[in-house]
N, C-alpha and C positions, 0 to 999 in steps of 0.2 A: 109763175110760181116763185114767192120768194124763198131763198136756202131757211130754213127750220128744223128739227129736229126731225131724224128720218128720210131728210130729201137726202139723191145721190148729187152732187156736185162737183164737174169737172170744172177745171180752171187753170190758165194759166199764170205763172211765176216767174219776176227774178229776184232771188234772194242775196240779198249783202248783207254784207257784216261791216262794223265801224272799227278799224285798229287805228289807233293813235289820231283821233278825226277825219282821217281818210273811210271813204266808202269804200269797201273792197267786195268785188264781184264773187260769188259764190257759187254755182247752180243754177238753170235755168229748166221749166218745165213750159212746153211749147205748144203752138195747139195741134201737131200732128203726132204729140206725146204729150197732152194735159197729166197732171195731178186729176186723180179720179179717188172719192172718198165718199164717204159713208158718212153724212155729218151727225154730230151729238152723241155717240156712241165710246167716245175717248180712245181714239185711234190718233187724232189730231192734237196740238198742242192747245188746251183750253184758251189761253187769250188769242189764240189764230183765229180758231171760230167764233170766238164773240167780234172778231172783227170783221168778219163775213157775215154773219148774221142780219138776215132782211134783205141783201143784195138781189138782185135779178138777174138773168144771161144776158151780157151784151155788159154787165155795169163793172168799172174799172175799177179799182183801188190801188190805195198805196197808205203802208202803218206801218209803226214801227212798234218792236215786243222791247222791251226791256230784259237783260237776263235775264233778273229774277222771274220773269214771266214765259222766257224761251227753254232754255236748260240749265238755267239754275245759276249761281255762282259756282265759281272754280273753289271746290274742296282740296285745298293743301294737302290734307291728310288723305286723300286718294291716290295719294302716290305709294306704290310696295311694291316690293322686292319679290321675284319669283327664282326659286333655287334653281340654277341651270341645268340640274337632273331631271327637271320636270319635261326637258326638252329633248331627253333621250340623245337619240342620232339623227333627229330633225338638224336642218340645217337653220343655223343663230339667225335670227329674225335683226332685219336692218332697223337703225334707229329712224325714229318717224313713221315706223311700219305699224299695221295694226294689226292684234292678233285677235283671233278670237276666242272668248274663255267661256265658262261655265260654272258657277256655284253648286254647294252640296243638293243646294233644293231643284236642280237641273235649269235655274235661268241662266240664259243668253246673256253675254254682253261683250262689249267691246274694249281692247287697252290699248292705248300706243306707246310703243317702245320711247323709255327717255332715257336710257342707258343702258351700257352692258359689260359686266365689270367681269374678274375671273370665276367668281362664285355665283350671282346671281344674274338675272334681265330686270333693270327698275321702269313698272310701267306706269303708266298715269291713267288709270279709272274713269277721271271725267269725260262727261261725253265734248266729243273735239269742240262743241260750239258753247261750250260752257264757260259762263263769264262774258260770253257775247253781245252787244244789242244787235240784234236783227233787223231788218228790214225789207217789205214785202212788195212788189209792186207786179199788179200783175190784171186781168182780164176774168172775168164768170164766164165760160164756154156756155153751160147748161145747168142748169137744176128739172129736177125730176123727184117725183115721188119713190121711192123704195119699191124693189115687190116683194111677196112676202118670203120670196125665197133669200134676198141680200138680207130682210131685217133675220130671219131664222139664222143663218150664217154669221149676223154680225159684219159685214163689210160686201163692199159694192163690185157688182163682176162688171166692170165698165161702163162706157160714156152710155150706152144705149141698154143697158143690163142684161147684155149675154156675155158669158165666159168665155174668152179666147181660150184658144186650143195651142 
């Protein structure tokens, strides 16, 4: 079966990143710990899966995303100041640390600390791989068709479609 719309496909992964023309090693996803995903459903990064797209299990790859296509360019203006009162009697989060925040509409997301002055924490909003080109190189473990309880769910309960406990 080729990956399509609906199929689960696991896969192996090593993802780099390009700083200053060097490849720089990132993350690795293994095959006794694949990436396991729900393809077409937008859980995955859209030009990911158009690069997986028609592959088979057993079939290799390697692509690279351009920011623009991975997380985006690096927004300047996502950098802001949070009032150190917001921190109560938590203890000062380290620079390079990441916190985790929450907007008024209750989304999740992520800042990391770029400084921390006597008044505020100035954090940076982009996601850490923003401005990145990525690159992918990695193995198909499996493709499989969905069943209708992962499509009702919207995502894949693993390589063989039962839920670990």
């Amino acid at each position: 079966m080729t990956i399509q719309l609906n199929s689960v496909v696991a896969l192996t992964y090593d993802l780099y990143t390009n700083e200053n023309g060097q490849e720089v090693f990132v993350e690795r996803a293994d095959e006794q710990n694949p990436l396991v995903f729900l393809y077409g459903v937008g859980m995955m990064l859209p030009k990911f899966e158009e690069n997986l797209s028609g592959l088979l299990a057993g079939d290799a790859y390697d692509f690279q995303l351009v920011a623009e296509d991975a997380y985006g360019l690096k927004d300047e203006n996502a950098i802001t100041e949070l009032p150190l009162d917001m921190f109560g009697n938590m203890e000062m989060p380290e620079i390079g640390s990441i916190l985790p925040l929450q907007d008024n509409e209750g989304n999740q997301f992520r800042a990391r600390v770029h400084e921390i002055s006597d008044s505020a924490v100035t954090v940076d909003l982009n996601h850490p791989m923003a401005g990145q080109d990525l690159r992918f190189i990695g193995k198909i473990i499996s493709v499989r068709p969905a069943t209708s309880e992962e499509l009702a769910h919207g995502h894949a309960h693993g390589a063989d479609g039962h839920q670990g406990h």
